[in-house]
C-alpha angles and dihedrals in degrees: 000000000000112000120231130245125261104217108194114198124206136205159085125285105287096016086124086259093144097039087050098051092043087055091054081047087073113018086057097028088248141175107229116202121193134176104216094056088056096040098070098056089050098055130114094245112024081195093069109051088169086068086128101173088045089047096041086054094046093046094081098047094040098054094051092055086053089050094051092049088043093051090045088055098056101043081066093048106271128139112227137200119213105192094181108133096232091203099174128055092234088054090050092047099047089047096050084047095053096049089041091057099052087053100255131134116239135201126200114204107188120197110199108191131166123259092246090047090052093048099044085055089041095061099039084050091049084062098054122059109288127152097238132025115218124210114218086236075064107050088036086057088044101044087048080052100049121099104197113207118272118227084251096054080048090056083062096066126080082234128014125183119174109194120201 
């Protein structure tokens, strides 16, 4: 049996990082796995999505469990969609690693957007119904975090794609 594809897809929030993989949902017949859809249902109070400390403490887990369904669901064939954001090069790296030892290809699609961009789509996306709310300190803090791949690191995927 072929194994599938991992796709990772990396970004900040409102890069386009969701819209993208749910394109590749379709376009690859994919199974896209996100964090922040699966947080939400696993907080202490399901009432209160902005539960920042609860979610940031649930991300980490919850996105190994992701990576070990995902990787379950390539070894029989499937494509899969990581949207996890993969903001730093050691998390990148882990996570290629990961999906490399287990004898599946992996792709990296990198969406480099600028700080006002990301907060535009940010705030119309904190009026509509939207698991978390995001405050610009936040994405300031995040954006100044955030180490976006290199064309080398991209060299060290089976498929890289930076969008601008």
């Amino acid at each position: 049996m072929n194994k599938g594809t991992v796709i990772m897809v990396c970004g900040l929030p409102g890069a386009g990082k969701t819209t993208l993989a749910k394109k590749f949902e379709n376009e690859r017949s994919a199974i896209r796995l996100c964090a922040d859809e699966w947080i939400p249902t696993l907080l202490k109070d399901p009432k209160d999505p902005n539960d920042m400390e609860e979610a940031d403490r649930l991300r980490t887990p919850v996105e190994h469990l992701l990576l070990k369904l995902g990787l379950n669901l390539a070894e029989l064939g499937n494509n899969v969609i990581l949207d996890n954001g993969f903001w730093t090069t050691e998390d990148r790296n882990w996570y290629r690693d990961q999906i490399r030892n287990a004898g599946i290809k992996v792709e990296l699609h990198f969406l480099d957007v600028p700080l006002e961009t990301l907060w535009e789509r940010v705030n119309t996306r904190n009026k509509e119904e939207y698991p978390f709310k995001i405050e610009s300190h936040w994405l300031e803090r995040w954006h100044k975090m955030f180490e976006p791949p290199t064309d080398e690191e991209g060299e060290s995927y089976d498929y890289y794609q930076k969008y601008t």
